[in-house]
N, C-alpha and C positions, 0 to 999 in steps of 0.2 A: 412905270415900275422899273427899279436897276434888281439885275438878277446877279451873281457872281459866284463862281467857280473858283474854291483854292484848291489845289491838291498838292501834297508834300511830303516826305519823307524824313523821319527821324530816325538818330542813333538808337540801337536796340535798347540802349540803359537808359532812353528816357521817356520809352513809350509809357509807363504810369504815370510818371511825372506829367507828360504831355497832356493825360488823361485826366490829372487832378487839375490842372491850369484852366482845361475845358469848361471843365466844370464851375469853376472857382468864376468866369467869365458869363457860363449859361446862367449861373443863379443873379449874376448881377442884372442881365438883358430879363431877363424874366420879372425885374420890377418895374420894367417899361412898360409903354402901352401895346401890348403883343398883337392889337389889331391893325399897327402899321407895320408889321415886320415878319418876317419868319426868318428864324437864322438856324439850322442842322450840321451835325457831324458825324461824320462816318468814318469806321474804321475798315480797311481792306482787309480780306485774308491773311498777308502777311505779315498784319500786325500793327507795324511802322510805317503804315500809309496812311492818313488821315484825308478827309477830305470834306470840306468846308463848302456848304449850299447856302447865300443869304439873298434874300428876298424883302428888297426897301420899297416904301409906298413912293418914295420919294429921296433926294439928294439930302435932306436936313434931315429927315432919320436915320437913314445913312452916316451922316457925321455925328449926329449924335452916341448912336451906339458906339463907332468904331472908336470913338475919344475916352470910350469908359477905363478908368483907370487900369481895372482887370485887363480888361483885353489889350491895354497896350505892354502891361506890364508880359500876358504871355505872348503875345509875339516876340517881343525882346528877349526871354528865355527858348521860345522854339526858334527863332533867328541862330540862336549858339548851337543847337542842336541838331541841325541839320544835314541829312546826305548828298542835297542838290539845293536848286534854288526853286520855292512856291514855283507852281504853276496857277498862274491867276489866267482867268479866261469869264472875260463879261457875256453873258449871254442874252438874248434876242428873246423873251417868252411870245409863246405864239397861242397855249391855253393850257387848262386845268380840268379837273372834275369838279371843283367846286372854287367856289371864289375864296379867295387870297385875304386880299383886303375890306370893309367896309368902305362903304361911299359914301 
């Protein structure tokens, strides 16, 4: 399994924006087959922190998703909008309450 961690920070004028792009991205992953993937978003407190949890069965759903039109088009809109640079951090899964993927 690949695990990753984005965390990020946008300009205050484009946290909805940021939020409608999400979206415009989750509805397209959601016509995939969701039993190889989970992909979440989270907003911090302060609004303008976002932060990105995806969970691949594998390296080719992984490319798959990441090449959907959507999602490349919002990175390249939240690339402009940004206070810092992503925080990407690959993470190590060690376990769950319930299983992730089918087998």
């Amino acid at each position: 399994m690949i695990a990753v961690q984005v965390t990020y920070t946008v300009n205050d004028a484009y946290v909805n924006t940021n939020k409608e792009m999400i979206e415009a991205f989750l509805t397209d992953f959601r016509k995939s087959d969701g039993s190889q993937f989970l992909y979440s978003v989270f907003q911090t407190e302060d609004r303008k922190t976002f932060i990105h949890i995806s969970q691949y069965k594998d390296r080719s759903i992984q490319d798959s998703l990441l090449g959907t039109p959507s999602f490349l088009h919002f990175q390249e809109q939240r690339d402009q909008n940004l206070t810092s640079e992503p925080k990407i951090e690959v993470l190590n899964f060690i376990g769950s309450s319930k299983d992730i993927f089918d087998n």
